[in-house]
N, C-alpha and C positions, 0 to 999 in steps of 0.2 A: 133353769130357774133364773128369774131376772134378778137383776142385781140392786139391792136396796142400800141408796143414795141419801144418806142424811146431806142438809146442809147444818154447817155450823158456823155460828159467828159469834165474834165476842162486842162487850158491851162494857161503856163505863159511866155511869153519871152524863150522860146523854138524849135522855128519851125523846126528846122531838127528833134528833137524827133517825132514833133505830124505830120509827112509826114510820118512816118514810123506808126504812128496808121493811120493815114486816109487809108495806101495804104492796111493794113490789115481789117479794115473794108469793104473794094473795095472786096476782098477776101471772103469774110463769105457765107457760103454754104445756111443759112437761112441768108435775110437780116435785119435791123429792119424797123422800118415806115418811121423813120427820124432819121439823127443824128443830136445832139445839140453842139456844141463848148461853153462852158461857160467860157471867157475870162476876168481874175481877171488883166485885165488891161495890154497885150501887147501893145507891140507898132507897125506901120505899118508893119512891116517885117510879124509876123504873120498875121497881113488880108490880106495881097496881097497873101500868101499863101491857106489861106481859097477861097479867090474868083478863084485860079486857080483850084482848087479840085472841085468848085461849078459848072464848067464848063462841066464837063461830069461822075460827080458823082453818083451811082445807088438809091437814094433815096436824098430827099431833105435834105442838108446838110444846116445849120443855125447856124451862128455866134453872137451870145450875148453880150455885151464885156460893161466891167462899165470903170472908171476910174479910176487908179493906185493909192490907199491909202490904202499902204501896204497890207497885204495879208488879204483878205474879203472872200477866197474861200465860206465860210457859204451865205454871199451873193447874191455873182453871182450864186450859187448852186440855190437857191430861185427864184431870176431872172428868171434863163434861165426854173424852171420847170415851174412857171407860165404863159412862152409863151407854152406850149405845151398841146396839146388838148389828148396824149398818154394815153393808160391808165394805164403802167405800165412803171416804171424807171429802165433800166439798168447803170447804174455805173460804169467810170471807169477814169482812169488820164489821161494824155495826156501824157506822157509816157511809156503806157504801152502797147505793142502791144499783140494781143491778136490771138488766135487761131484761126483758120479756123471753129471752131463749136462752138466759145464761145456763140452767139445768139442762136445758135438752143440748146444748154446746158441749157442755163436760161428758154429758151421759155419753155422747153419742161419739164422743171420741177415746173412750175406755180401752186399754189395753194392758196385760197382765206385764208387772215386772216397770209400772212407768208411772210419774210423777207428771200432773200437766200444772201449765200456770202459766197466767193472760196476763194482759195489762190494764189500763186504769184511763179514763179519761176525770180529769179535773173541774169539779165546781166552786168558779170564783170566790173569795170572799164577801164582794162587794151586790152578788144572789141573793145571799143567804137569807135575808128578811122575804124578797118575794118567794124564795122555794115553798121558805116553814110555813109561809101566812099563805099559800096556794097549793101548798102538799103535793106537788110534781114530783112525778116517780115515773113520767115520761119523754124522753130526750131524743133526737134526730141529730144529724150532722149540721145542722140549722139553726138549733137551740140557742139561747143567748143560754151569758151566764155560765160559760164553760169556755176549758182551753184544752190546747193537744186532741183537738176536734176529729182529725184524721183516724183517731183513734176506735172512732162511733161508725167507721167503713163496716158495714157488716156482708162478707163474703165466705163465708166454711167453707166452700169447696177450695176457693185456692189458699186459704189458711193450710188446708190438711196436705196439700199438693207441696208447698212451698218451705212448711216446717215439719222436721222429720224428727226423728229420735236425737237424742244426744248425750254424753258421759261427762261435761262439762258444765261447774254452777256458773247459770247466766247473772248477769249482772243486773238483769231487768227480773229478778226472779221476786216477786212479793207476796206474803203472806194472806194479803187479802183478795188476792185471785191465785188459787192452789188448790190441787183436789190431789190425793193419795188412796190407795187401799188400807185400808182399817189393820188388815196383814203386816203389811209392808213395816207399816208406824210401830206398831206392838214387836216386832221383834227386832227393832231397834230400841227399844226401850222408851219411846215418845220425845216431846220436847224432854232440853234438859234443864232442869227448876234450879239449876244454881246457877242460874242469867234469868237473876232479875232486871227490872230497870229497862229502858226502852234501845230495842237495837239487838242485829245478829238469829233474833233467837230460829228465824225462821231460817237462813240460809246454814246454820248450824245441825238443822235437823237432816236440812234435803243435804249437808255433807256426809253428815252418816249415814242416810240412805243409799245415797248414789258409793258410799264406799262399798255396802252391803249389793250392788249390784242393779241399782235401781236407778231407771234411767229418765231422764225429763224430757216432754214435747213444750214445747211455746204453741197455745192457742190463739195466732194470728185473725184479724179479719170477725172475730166471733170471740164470746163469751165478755160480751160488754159491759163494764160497771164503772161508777158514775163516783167517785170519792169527794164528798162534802168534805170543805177545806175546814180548818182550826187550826189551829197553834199548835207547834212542833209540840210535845215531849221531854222532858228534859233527857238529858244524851248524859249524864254523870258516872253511867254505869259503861258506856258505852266500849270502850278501853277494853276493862275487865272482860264482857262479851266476844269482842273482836279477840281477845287472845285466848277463849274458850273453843270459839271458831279454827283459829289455827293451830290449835293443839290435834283439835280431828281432824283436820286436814293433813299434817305434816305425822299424825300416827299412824292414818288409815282407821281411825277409831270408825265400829262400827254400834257401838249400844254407848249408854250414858250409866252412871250409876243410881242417879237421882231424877227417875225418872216415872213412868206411867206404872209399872209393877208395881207400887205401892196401891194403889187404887185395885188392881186387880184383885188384891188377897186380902180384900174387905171381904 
């Protein structure tokens, strides 16, 4: 039976970004089952976007959306996978458009028991007017308007040659290029919703994963995506998180208490 591949991404008070992921998703040479919109509390501008895209979009497209108390991404993250019947999580932000084979990238390097996660090539700030007023959701190693260029190499076969399994959280591990099994997540209890605030929450989860036995590949060479710059986040929470992170590190903690089970036993 093949294996049904949501993608999911989250969103916030953004929509000319996330028209520029939706239209690259529209693009993908493999598609996935479904995509998820996990919405940490936009306001109407993004849904009436979502519903225009739901219109003649190549897979069912799904809008999630909680209420605006301040940033919960951990979440809506929760939320939006416990509506899904997928059996595998792909991962990504709502501004980050992605390559034409970044689905068939992920798909095609599935292995039971493993966490993958890619990197990111950068676009400038000083783009950003001709992106949105040109709607480019197409990039080459050529492109103006971006950096960490090397990044846009696209080679799978010696990616897969080169990067192998590992028991160790890489440093280069991010959130917005990440795919899991739907498994995996759920019996660790999901993200953990008491890191709020920006920061940890992803290398947090793959620590109680990778406690629980689950191992990460780095997708070198392939699964390229394109991260539209803005303004950092505020980092105030950032402290509190980071000592959230080493508490499961230093217990071997493997589930969270406040976690993705709430949602299930709706």
């Amino acid at each position: 039976m093949e294996t049904k591949l949501v993608l999911l991404l989250t969103t916030y008070n953004w929509p000319e970004a996330l028209e520029l992921v939706l239209m690259s998703i529209k693009n993908q040479t493999v598609l996935p089952y479904q995509v998820i919109v996990a919405d940490d509390g936009s306001t109407e501008e993004t849904r009436r976007l979502i519903q225009t895209y739901q219109e003649n979009f190549p897979v069912p497209l799904i809008h999630i959306w909680h209420e605006d108390k301040g940033f919960r991404r951990s979440a809506i993250l929760n939320l939006a996978i416990s509506k899904t019947t997928a059996d595998y999580i792909v991962q990504i932000d709502g501004d980050c458009i992605i390559d034409k084979n970044f689905i068939k990238n992920h798909k095609n390097s599935l292995e039971k028991k493993t966490y993958l996660f890619g990197s990111r090539v950068s676009i400038k700030a000083d783009f950003l007017s001709e992106l949105f007023n040109k709607k480019i959701v197409s990039f080459s190693y050529f492109s103006k308007g971006i950096k960490k260029r090397n990044r846009t190499i696209y080679m799978p076969f010696l990616g897969s040659i080169l990067y192998r399994k590992n028991n160790e959280l890489s440093k280069k591990l991010r959130g917005c290029n990440l795919s899991y099994w739907r498994s995996d997540f759920i019996e660790i209890n999901g993200y953990n919703e008491d890191m709020t605030g920006w920061g940890r929450e992803d290398s947090e989860l793959i620590t109680r994963m990778m406690n629980k036995g689950v191992q990460g590949k780095r997708l070198k060479f392939q699964a390229i995506l394109y991260h539209i710059w803005h303004k950092e986040s505020s980092k105030s929470n950032l402290n509190i998180n980071h000592e959230i992170q080493e508490k499961a590190k230093k217990e071997n903690l493997i589930s969270c208490k406040n976690g993705i089970n709430k949602y299930l036993n709706d």
